[in-house]
KOLKE-146440 format. One line per field, with one value per residue (C-alpha): x, z, y. Coordinates in pm, 1 decimal, decimal comma, padded with zeros to 6 digits. Each point is the difference from the previous one (the first is absolute). Layout:
N
c1: [X_...]
c3: [Z_...]
c2: [Y_...]
//
This chain:
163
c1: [11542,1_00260,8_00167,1_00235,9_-00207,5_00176,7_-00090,9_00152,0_-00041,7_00167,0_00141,9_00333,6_00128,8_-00014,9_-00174,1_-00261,7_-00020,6_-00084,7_-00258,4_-00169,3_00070,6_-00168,6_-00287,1_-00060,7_-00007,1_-00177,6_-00269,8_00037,0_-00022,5_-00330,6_00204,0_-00122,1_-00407,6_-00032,6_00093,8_-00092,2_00258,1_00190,5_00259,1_-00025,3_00330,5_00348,6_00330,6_00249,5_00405,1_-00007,8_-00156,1_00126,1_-00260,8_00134,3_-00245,3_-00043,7_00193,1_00376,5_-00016,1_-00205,3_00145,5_00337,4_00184,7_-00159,6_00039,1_-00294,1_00023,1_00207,7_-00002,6_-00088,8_00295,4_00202,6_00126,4_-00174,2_-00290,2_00017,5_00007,4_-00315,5_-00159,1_00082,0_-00105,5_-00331,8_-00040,4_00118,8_-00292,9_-00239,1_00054,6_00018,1_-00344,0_-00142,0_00081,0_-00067,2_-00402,3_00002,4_00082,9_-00287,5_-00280,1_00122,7_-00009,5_-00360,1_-00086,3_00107,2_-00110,7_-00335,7_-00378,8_-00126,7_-00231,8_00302,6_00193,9_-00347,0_00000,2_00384,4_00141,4_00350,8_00005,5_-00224,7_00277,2_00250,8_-00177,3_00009,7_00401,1_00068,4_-00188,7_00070,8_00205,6_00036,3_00076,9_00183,6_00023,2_00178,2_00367,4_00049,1_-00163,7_00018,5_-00008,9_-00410,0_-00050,7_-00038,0_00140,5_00254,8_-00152,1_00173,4_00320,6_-00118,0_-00131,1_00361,1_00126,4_-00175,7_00070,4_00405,8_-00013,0_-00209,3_00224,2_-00055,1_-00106,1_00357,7_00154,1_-00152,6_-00003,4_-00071,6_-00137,4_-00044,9_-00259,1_-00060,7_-00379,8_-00231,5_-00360,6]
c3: [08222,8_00209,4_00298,8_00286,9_00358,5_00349,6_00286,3_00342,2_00180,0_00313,4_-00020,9_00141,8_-00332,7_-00323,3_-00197,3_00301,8_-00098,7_-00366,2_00053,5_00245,7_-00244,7_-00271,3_00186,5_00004,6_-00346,2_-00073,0_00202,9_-00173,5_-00284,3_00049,8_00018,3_00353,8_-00080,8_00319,3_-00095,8_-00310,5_-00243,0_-00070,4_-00254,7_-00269,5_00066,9_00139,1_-00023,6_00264,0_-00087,9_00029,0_-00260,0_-00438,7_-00136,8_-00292,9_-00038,6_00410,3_00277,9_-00040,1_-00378,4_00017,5_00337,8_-00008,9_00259,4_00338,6_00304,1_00090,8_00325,6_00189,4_00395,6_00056,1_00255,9_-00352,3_-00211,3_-00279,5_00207,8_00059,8_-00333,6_-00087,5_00284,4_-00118,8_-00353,9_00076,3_00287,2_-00245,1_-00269,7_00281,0_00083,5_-00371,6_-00105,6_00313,6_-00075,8_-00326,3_00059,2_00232,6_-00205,1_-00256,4_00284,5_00113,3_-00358,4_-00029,6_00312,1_-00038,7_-00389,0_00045,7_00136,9_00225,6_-00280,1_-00232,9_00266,0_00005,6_-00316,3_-00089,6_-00001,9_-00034,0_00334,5_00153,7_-00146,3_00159,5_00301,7_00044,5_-00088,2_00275,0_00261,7_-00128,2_00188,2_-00286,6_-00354,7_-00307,2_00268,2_00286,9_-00002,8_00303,1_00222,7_00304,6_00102,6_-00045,7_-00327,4_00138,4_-00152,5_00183,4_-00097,9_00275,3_00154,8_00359,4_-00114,1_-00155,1_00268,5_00233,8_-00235,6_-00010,3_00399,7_00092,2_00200,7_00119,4_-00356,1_-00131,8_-00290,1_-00248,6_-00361,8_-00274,3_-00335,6_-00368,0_-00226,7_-00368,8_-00010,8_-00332,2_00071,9]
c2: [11797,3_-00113,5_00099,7_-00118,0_-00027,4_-00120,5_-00215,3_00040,5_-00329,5_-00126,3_-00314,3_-00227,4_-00101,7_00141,5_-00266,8_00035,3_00403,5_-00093,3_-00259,4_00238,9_00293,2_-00232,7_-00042,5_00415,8_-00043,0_-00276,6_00209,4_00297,4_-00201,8_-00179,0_-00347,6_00019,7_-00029,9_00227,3_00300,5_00171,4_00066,3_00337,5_-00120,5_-00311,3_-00133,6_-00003,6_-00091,5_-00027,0_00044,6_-00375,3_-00067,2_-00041,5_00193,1_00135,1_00298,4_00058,3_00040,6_00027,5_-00018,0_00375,5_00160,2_-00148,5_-00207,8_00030,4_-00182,4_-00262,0_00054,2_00229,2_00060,5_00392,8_00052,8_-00070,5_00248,9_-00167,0_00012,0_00340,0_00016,7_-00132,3_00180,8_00325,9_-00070,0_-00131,2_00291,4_00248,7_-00150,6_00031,9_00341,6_00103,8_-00150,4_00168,3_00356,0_-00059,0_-00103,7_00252,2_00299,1_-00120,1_-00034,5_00372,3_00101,7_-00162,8_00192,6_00357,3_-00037,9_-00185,5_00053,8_-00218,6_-00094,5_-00107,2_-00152,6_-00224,9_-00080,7_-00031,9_-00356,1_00053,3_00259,3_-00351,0_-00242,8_00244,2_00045,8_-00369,3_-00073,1_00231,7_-00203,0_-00352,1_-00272,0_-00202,3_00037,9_00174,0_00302,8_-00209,1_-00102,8_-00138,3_-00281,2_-00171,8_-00374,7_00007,9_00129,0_00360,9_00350,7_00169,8_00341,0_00273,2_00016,2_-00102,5_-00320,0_-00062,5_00081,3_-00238,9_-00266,3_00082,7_00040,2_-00312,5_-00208,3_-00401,7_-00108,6_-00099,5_00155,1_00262,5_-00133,7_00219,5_-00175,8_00136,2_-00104,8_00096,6_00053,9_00051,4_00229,3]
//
């Protein structure tokens, strides 16, 4: 399945923000042989793919700074995805809980799969990452991130990713 993922990445220039971004997703995508991989591939808005990237999500920036409106743009979409996907793993672990014995939450792998979405820092469940390859799971940690100052300018990058 694919979906559209974000890296925020400080850089001067923006062909320095996409390299950088590239490298968060070269990690997430086990191109970087130390970390384990979370998606099989991506596809920035670079890039002619004809089945990926702007030929399935439409024209997109590569790279836009976040103090942009297109920027803000992006932000808001992949914040918006984040919050989404977290209410919505949510409401099945509470389901699981107030419908479930102890003994079935044991046994049940799909409240287990759920159980681990909603902690996860990487993956199909995370929208959002910073410069090292991390989720940006809560609103603080965005927030740090946006309000960081003495790193340069704020990219934000889309990627096209396949899981």
């Amino acid at each position: 399945m694919h979906q559209l993922i974000y890296a925020l990445v400080s850089a001067p220039t923006a062909e320095q923000a996409l390299s950088r971004a590239q490298s968060v997703f070269d990690g997430l995508t086990g191109r970087d042989i130390s970390e384990a991989p979370v998606f099989d591939y991506y596809v920035t808005f670079d890039d002619s793919s004809s089945v990926a990237g702007p030929a399935r999500w439409g024209d997109r920036p590569t790279v836009a700074r976040i103090d942009s409106p297109a920027g803000q743009r992006l932000l808001d979409s992949g914040w918006e995805a984040t919050e989404r996907e977290f209410h919505r793993t949510l409401g099945r672990v509470q389901e699981a809980l107030a419908e479930c014995s102890d003994e079935e939450l044991m046994g049940d792998a799909m409240v287990r799969h759920a159980c681990r979405t909603l902690g996860a820092y990487r993956g199909p469940s995370v929208y959002l990452y910073d410069e090292y390859g991390q989720g940006i799971r809560h609103r603080e940690a965005l927030d740090r991130i946006l309000d960081a100052e003495g790193k340069g300018p704020l990219w934000i990058v889309p990627a096209d990713v396949l899981f």
